[in-house]
mmCIF file of the N, C-alpha and C atoms, coordinates in Angstrom:
data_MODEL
# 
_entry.id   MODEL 
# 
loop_
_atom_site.group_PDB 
_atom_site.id 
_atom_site.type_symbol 
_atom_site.label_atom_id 
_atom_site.label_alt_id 
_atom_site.label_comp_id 
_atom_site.label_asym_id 
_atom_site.label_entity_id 
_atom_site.label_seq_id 
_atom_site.pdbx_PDB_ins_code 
_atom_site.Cartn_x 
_atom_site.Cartn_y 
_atom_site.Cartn_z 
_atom_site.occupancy 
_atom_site.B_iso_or_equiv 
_atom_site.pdbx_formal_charge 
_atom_site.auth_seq_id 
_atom_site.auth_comp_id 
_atom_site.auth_asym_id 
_atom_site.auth_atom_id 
_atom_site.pdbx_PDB_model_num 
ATOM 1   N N  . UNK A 1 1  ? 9.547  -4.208  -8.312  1.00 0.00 ? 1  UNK A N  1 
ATOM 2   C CA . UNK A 1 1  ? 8.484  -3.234  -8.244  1.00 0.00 ? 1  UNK A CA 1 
ATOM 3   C C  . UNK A 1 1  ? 9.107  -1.858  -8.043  1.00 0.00 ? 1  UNK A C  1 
ATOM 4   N N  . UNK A 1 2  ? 8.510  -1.063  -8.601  1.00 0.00 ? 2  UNK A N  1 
ATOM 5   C CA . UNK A 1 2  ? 9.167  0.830   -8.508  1.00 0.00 ? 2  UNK A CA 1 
ATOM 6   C C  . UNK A 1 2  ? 9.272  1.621   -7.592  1.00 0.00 ? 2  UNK A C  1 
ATOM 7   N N  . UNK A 1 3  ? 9.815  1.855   -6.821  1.00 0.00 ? 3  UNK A N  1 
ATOM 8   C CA . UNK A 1 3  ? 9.493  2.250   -5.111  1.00 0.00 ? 3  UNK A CA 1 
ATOM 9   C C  . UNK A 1 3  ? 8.353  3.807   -5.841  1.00 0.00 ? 3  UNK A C  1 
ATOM 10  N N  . UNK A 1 4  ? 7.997  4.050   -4.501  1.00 0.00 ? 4  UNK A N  1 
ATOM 11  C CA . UNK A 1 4  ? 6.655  4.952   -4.490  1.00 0.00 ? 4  UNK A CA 1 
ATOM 12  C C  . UNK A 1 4  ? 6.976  5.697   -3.655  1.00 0.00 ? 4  UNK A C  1 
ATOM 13  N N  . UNK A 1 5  ? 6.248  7.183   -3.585  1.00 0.00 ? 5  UNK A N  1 
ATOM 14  C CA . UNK A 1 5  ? 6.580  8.048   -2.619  1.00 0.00 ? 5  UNK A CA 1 
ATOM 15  C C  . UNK A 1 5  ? 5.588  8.088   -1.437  1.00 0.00 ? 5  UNK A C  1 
ATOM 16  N N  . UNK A 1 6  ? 4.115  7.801   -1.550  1.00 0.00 ? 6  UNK A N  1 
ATOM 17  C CA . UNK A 1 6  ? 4.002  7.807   -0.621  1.00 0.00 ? 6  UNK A CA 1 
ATOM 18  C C  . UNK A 1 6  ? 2.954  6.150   -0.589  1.00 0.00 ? 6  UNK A C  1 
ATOM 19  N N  . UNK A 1 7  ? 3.646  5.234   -0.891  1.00 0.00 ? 7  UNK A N  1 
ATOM 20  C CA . UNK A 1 7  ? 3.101  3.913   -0.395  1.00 0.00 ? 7  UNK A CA 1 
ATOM 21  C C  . UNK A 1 7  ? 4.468  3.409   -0.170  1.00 0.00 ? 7  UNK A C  1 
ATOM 22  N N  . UNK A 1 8  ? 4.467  2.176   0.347   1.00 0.00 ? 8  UNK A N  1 
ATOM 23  C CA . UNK A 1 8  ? 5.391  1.168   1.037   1.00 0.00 ? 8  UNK A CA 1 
ATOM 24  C C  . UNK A 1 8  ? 4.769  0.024   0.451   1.00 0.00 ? 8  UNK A C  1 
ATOM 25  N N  . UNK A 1 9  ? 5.624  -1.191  -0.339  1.00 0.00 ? 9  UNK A N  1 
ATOM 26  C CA . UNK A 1 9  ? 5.091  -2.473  -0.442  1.00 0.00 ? 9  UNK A CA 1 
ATOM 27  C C  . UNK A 1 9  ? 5.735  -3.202  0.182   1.00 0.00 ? 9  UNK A C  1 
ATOM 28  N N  . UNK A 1 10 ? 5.384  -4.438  0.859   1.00 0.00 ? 10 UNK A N  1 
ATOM 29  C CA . UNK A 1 10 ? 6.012  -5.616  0.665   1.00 0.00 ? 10 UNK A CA 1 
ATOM 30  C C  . UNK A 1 10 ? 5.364  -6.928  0.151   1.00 0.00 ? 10 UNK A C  1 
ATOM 31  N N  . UNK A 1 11 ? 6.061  -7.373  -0.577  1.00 0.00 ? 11 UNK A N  1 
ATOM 32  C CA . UNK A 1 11 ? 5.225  -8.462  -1.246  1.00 0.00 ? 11 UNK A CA 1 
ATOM 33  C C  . UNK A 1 11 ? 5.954  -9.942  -0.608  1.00 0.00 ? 11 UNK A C  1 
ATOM 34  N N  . UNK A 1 12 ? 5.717  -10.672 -0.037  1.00 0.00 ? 12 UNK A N  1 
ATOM 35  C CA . UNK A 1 12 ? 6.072  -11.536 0.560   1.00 0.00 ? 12 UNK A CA 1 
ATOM 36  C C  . UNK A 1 12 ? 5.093  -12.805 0.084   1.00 0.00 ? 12 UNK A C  1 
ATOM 37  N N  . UNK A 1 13 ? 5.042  -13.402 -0.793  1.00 0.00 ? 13 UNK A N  1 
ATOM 38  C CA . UNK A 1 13 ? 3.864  -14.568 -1.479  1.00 0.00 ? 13 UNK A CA 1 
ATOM 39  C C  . UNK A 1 13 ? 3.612  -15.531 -0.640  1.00 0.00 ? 13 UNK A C  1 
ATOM 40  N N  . UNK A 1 14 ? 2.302  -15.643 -0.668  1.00 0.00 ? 14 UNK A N  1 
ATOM 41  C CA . UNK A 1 14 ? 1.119  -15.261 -1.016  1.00 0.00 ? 14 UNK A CA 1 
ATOM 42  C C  . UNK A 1 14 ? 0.335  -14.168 -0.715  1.00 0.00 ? 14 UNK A C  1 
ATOM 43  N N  . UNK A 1 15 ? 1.092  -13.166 0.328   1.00 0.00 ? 15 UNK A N  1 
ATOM 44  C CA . UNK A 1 15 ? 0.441  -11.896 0.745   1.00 0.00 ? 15 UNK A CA 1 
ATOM 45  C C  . UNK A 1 15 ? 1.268  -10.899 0.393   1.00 0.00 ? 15 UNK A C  1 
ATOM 46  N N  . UNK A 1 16 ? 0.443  -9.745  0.185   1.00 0.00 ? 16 UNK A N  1 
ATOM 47  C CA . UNK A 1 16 ? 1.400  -8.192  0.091   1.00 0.00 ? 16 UNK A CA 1 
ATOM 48  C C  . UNK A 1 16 ? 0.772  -7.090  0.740   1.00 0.00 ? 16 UNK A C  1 
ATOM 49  N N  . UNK A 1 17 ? 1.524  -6.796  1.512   1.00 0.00 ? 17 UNK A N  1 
ATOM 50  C CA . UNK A 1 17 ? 1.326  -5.589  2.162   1.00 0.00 ? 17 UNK A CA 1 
ATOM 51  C C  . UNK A 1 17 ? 1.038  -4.069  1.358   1.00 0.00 ? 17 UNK A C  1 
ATOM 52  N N  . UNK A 1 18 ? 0.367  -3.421  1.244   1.00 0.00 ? 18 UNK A N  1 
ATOM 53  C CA . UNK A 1 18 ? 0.469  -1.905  0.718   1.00 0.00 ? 18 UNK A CA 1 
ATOM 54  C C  . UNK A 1 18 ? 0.262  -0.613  1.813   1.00 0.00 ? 18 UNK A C  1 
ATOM 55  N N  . UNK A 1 19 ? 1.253  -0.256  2.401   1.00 0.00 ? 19 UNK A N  1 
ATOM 56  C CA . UNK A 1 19 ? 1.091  0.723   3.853   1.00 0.00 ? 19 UNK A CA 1 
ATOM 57  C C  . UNK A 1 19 ? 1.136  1.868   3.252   1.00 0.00 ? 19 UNK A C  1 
ATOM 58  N N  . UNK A 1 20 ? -0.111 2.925   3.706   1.00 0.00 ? 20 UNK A N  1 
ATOM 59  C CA . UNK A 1 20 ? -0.152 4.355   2.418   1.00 0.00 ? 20 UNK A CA 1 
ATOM 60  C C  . UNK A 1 20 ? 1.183  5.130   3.857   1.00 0.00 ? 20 UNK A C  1 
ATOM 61  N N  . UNK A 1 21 ? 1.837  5.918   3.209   1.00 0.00 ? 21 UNK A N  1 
ATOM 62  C CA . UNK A 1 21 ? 2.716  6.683   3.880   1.00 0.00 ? 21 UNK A CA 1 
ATOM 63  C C  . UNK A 1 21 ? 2.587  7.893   4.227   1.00 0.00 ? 21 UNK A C  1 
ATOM 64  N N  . UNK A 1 22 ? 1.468  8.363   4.714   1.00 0.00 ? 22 UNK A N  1 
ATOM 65  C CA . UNK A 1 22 ? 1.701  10.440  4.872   1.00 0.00 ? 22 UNK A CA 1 
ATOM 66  C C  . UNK A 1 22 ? 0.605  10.513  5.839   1.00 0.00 ? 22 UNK A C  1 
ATOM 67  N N  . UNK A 1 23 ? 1.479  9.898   6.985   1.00 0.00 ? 23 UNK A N  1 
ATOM 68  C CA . UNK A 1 23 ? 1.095  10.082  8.553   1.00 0.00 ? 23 UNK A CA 1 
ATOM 69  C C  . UNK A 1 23 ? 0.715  11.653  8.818   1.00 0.00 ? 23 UNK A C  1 
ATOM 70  N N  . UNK A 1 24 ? 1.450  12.199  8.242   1.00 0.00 ? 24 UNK A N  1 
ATOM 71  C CA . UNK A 1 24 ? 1.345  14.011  8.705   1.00 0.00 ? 24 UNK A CA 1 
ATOM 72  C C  . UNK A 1 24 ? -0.219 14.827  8.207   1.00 0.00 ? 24 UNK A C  1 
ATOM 73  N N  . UNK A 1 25 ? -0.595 13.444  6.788   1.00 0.00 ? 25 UNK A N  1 
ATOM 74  C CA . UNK A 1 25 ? -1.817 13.790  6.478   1.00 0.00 ? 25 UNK A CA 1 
ATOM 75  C C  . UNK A 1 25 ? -2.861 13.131  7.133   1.00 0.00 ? 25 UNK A C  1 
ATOM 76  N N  . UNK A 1 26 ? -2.406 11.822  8.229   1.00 0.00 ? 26 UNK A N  1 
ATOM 77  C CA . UNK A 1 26 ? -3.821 10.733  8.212   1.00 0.00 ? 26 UNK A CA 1 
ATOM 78  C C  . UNK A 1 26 ? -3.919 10.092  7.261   1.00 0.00 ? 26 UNK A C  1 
ATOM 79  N N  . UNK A 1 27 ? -3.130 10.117  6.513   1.00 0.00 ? 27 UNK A N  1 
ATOM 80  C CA . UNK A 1 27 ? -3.154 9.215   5.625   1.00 0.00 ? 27 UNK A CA 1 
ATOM 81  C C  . UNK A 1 27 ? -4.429 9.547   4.067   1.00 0.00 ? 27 UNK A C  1 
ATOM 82  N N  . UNK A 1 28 ? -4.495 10.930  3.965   1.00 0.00 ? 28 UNK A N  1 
ATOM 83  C CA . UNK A 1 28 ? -5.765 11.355  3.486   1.00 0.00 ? 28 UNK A CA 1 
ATOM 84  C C  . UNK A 1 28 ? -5.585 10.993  1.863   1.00 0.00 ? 28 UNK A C  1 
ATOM 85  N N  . UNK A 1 29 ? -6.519 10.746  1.226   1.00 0.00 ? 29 UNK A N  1 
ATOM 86  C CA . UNK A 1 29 ? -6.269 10.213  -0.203  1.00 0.00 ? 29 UNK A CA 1 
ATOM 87  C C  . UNK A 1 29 ? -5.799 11.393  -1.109  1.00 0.00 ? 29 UNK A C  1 
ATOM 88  N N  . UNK A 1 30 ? -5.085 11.753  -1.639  1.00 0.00 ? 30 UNK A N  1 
ATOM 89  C CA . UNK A 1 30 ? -4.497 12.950  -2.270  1.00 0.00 ? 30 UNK A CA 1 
ATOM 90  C C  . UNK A 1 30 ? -4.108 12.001  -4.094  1.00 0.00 ? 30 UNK A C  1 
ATOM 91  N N  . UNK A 1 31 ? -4.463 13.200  -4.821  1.00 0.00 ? 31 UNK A N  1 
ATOM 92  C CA . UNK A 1 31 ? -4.161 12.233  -6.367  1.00 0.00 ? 31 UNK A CA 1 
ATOM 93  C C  . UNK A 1 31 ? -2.850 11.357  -6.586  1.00 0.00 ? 31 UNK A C  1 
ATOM 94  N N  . UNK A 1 32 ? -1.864 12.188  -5.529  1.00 0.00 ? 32 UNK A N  1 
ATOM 95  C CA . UNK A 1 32 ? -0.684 11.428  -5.829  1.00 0.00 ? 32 UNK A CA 1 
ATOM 96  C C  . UNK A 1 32 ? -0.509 9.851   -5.640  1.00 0.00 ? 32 UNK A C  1 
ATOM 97  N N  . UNK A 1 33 ? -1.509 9.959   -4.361  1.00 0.00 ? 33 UNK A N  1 
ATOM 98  C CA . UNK A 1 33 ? -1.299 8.732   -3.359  1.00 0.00 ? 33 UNK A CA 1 
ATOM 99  C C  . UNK A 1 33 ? -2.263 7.527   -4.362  1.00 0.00 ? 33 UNK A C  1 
ATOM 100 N N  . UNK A 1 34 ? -3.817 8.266   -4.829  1.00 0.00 ? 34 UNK A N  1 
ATOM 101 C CA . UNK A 1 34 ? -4.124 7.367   -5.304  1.00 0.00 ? 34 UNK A CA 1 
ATOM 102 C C  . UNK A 1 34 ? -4.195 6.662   -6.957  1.00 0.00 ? 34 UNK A C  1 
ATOM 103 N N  . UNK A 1 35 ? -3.477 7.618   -7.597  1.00 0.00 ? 35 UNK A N  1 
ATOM 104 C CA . UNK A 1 35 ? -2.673 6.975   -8.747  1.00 0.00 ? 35 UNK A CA 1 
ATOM 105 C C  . UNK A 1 35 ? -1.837 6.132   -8.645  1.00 0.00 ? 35 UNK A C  1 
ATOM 106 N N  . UNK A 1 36 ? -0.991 6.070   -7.446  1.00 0.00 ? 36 UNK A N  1 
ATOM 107 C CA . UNK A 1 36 ? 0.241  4.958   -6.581  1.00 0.00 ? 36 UNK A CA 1 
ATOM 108 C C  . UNK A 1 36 ? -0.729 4.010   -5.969  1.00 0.00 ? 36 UNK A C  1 
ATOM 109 N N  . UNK A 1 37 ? -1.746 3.795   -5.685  1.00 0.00 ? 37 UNK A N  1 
ATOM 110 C CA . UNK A 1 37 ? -2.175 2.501   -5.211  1.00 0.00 ? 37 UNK A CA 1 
ATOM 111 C C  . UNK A 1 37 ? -2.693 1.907   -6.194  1.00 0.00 ? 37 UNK A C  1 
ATOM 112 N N  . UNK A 1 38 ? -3.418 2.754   -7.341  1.00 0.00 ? 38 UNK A N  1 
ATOM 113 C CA . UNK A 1 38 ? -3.941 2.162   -8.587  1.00 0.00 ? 38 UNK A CA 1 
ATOM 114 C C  . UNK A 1 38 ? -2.967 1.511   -9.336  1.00 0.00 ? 38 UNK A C  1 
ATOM 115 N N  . UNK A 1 39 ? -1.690 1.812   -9.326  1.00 0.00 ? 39 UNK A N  1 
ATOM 116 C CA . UNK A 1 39 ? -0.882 1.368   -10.165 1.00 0.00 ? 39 UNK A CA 1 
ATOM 117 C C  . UNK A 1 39 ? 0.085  -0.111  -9.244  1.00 0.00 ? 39 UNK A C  1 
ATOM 118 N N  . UNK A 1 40 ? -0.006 0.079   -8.130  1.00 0.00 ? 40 UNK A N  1 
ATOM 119 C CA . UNK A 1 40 ? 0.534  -0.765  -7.070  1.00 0.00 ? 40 UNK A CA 1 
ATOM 120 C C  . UNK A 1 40 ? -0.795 -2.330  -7.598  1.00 0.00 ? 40 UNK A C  1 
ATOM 121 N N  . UNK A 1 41 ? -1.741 -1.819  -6.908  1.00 0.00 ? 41 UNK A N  1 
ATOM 122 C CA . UNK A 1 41 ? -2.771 -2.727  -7.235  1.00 0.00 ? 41 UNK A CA 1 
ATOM 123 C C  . UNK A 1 41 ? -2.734 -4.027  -8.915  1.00 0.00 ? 41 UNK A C  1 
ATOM 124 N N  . UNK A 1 42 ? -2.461 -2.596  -9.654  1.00 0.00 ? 42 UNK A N  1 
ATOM 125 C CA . UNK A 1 42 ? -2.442 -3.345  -10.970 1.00 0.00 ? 42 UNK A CA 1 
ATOM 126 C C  . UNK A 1 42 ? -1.343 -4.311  -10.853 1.00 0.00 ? 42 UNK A C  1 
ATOM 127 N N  . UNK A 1 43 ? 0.251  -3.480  -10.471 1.00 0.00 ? 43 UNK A N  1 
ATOM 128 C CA . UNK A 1 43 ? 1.476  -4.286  -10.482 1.00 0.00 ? 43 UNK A CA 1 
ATOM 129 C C  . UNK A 1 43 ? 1.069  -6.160  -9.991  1.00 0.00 ? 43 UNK A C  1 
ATOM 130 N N  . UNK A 1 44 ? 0.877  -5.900  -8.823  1.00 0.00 ? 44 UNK A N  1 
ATOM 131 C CA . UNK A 1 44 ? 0.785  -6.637  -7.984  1.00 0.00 ? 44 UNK A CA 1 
ATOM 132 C C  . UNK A 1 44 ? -0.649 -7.800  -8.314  1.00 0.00 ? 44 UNK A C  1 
ATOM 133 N N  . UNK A 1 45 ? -1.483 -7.428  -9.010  1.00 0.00 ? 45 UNK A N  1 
ATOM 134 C CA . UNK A 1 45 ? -2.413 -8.131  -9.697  1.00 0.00 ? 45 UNK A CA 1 
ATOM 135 C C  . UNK A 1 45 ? -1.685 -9.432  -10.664 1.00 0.00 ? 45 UNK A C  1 
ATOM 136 N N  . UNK A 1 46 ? -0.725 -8.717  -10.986 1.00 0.00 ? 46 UNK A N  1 
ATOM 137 C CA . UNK A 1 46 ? -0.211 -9.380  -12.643 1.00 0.00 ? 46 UNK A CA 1 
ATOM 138 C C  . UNK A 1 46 ? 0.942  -10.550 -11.795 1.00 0.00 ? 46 UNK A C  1 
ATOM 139 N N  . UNK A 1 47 ? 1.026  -10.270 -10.579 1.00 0.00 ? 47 UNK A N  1 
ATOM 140 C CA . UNK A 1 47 ? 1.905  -11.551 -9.867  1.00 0.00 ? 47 UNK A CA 1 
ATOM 141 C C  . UNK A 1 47 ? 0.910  -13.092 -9.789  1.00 0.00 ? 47 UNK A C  1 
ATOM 142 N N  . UNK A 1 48 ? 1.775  -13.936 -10.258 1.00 0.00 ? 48 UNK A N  1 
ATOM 143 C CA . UNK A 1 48 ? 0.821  -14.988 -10.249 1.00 0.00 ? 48 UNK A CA 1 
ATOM 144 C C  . UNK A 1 48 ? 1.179  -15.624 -8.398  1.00 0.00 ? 48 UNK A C  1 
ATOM 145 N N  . UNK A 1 49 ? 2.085  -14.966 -7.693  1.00 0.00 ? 49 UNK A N  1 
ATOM 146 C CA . UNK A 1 49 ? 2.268  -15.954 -6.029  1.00 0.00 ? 49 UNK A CA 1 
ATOM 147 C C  . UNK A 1 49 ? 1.547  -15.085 -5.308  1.00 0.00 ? 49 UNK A C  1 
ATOM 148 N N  . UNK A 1 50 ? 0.964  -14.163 -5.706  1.00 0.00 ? 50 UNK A N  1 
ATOM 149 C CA . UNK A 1 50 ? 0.179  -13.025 -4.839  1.00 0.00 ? 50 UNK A CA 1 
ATOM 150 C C  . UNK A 1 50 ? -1.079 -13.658 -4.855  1.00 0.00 ? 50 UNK A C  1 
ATOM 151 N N  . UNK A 1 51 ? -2.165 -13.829 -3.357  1.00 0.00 ? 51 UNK A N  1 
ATOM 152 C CA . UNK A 1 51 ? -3.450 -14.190 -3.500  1.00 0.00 ? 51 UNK A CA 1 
ATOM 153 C C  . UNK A 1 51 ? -3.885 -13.532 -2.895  1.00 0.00 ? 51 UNK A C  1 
ATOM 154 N N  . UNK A 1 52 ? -3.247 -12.566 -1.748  1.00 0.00 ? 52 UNK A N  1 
ATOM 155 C CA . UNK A 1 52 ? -4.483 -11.284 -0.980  1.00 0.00 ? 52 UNK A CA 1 
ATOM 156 C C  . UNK A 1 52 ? -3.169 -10.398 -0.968  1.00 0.00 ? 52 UNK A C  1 
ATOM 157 N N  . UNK A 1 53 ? -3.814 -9.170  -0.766  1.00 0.00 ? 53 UNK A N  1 
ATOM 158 C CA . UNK A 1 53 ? -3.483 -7.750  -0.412  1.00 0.00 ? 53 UNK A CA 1 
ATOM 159 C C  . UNK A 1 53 ? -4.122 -7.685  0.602   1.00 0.00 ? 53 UNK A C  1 
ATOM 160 N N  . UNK A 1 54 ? -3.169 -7.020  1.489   1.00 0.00 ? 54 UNK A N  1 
ATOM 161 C CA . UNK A 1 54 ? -3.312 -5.726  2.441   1.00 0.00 ? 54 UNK A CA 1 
ATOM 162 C C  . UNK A 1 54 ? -3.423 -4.666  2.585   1.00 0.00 ? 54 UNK A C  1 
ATOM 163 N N  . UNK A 1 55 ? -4.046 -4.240  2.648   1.00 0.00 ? 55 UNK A N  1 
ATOM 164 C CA . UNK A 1 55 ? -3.667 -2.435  2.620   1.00 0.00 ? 55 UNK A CA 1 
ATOM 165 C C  . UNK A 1 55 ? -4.121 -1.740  3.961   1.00 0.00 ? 55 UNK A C  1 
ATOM 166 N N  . UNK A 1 56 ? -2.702 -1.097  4.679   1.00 0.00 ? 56 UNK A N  1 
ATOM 167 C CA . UNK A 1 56 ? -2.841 -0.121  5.432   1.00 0.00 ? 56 UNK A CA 1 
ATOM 168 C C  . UNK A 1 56 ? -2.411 1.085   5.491   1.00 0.00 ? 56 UNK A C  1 
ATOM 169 N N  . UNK A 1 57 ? -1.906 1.376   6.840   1.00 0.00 ? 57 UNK A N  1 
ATOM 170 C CA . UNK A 1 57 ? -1.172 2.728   6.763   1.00 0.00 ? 57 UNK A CA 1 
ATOM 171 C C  . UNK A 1 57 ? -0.386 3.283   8.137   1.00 0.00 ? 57 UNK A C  1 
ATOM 172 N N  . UNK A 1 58 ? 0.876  3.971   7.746   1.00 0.00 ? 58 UNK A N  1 
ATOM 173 C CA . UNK A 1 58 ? 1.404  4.467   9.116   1.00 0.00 ? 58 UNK A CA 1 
ATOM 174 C C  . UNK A 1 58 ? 0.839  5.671   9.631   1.00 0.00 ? 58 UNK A C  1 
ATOM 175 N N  . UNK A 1 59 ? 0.979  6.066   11.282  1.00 0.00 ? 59 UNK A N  1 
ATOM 176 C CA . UNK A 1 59 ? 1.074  6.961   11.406  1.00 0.00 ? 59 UNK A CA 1 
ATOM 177 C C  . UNK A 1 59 ? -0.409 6.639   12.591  1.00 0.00 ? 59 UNK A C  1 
ATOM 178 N N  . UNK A 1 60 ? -1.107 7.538   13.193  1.00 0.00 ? 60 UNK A N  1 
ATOM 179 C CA . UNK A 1 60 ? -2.460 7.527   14.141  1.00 0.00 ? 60 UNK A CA 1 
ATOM 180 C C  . UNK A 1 60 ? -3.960 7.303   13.080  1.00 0.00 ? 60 UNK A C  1 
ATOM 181 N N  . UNK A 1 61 ? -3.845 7.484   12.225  1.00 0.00 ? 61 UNK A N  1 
ATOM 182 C CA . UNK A 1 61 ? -5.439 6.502   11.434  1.00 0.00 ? 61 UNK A CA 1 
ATOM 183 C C  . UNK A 1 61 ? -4.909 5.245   10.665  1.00 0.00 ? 61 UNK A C  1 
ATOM 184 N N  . UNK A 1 62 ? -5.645 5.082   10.713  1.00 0.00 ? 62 UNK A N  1 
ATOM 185 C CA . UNK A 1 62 ? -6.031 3.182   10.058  1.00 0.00 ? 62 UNK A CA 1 
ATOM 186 C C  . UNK A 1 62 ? -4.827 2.457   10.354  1.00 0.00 ? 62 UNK A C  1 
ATOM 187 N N  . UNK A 1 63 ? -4.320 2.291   11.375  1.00 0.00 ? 63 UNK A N  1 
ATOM 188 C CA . UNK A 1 63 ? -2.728 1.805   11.835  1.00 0.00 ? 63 UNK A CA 1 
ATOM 189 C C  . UNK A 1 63 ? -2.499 0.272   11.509  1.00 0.00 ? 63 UNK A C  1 
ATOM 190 N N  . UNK A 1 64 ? -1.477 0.349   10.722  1.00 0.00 ? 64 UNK A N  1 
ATOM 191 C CA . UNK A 1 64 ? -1.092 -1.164  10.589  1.00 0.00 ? 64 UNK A CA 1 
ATOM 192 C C  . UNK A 1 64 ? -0.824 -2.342  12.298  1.00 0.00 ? 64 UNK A C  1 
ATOM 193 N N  . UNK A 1 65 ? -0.637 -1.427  12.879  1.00 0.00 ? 65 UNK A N  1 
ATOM 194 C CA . UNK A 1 65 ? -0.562 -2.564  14.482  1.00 0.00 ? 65 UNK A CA 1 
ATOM 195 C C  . UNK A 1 65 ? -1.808 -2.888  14.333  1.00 0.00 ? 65 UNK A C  1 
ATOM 196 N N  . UNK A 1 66 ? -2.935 -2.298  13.997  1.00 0.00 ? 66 UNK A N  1 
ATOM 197 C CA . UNK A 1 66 ? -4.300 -3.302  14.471  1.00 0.00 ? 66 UNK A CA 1 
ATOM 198 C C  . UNK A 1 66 ? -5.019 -4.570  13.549  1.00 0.00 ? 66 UNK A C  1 
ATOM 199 N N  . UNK A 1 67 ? -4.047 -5.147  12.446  1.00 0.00 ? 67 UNK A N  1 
ATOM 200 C CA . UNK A 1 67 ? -4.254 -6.357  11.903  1.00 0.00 ? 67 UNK A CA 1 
ATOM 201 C C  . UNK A 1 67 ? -3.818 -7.607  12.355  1.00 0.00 ? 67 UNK A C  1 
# 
């Protein structure tokens, strides 16, 4: 998979993580970020060991510690 600038994957099968990266923003949806999850999403669709996604984020909103 293509590293991203501001997402993080890990794909670990049957789950994958997608952590958005721009703590400094809150994590706020910006075009960059969400053309990179659209395209993450798709990637990660086309895996046949993938059966859920995650999606969080670093930083003080939507914090990955609270899953």
């Amino acid at each position: 998979m293509k590293p991203y600038e501001y997402l993080l994957v890990e794909a670990d099968a049957p789950i994958a993580v997608m952590t958005m990266n721009r703590p400094d923003r809150r994590n706020a949806l910006s075009l960059a970020l969400m053309e990179e999850l659209i395209d993450c999403f798709r990637a990660l669709s086309e895996k046949q060991d993938i059966r859920a996604i995650i999606l969080a984020a670093n930083g003080p909103a939507f914090q990955r510690d609270m899953i």
